[in-house]
N, C-alpha and C positions, 0 to 999 in steps of 0.2 A: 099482289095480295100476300099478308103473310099466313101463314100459316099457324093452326092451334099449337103444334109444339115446338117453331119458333115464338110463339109467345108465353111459351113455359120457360124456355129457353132463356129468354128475355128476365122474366119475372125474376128467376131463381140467381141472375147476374146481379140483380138490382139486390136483391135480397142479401146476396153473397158480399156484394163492394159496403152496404151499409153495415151489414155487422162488423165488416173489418176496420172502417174509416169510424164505429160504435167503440170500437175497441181501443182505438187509437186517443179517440177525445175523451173515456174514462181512464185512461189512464195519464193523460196529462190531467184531468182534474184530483186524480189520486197523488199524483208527485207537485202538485200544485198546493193541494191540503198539506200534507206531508210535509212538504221542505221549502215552505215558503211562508212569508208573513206581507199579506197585502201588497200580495206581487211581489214582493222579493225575496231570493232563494235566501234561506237561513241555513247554512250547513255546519256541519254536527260534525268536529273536528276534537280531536284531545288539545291537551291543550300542553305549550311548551314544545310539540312538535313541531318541524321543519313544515312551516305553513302552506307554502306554493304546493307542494306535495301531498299534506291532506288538502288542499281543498281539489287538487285535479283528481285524487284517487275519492272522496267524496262527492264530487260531480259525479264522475263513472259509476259510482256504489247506487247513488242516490236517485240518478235522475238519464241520463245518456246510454246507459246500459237498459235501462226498463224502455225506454223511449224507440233505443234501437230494434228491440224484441217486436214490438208491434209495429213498427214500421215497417219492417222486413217484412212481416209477415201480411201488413196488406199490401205494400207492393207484389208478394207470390201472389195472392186474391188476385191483382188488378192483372198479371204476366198471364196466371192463368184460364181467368177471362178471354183476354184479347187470343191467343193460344188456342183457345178452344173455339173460337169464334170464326179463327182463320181457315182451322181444320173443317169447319161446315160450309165454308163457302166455298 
């Protein structure tokens, strides 16, 4: 049987992985709006520049770097979940 604050416990997991995996899908729909035209990335380069170059350091600016932020950060969510989960049992 579980128990009342294993099922806070529970709740507050659930609660916790959705705002991080919330977080995660507003901000590909934000680098989606941003730097894209009907699915495909549009990047925002000068122009006469050593191309391969802006477009990898435009990648990173624009879309790989913000994507990484919140990735990382629901993966800690999900590390610290499972983490906490192990420490109760």
């Amino acid at each position: 049987m579980v128990s009342e604050h294993e099922c806070q416990h529970e709740q507050l997991y659930q609660y916790e992985i959705t705002a991080a995996m919330n977080h995660v899908v507003r901000a590909c729909h934000e680098i989606a709006r941003e730097h894209s035209h009907r699915g495909f990335w549009t990047p925002h380069t000068d122009p006469g520049a050593d191309l391969h170059i802006d477009l990898i350091e435009a990648a990173r600016r624009d879309i790989l770097t913000k994507l990484q932020v919140v990735v990382t950060a629901a993966e800690t969510v999900a590390y610290d979940i499972e983490q906490d989960r192990q420490r109760d049992q």
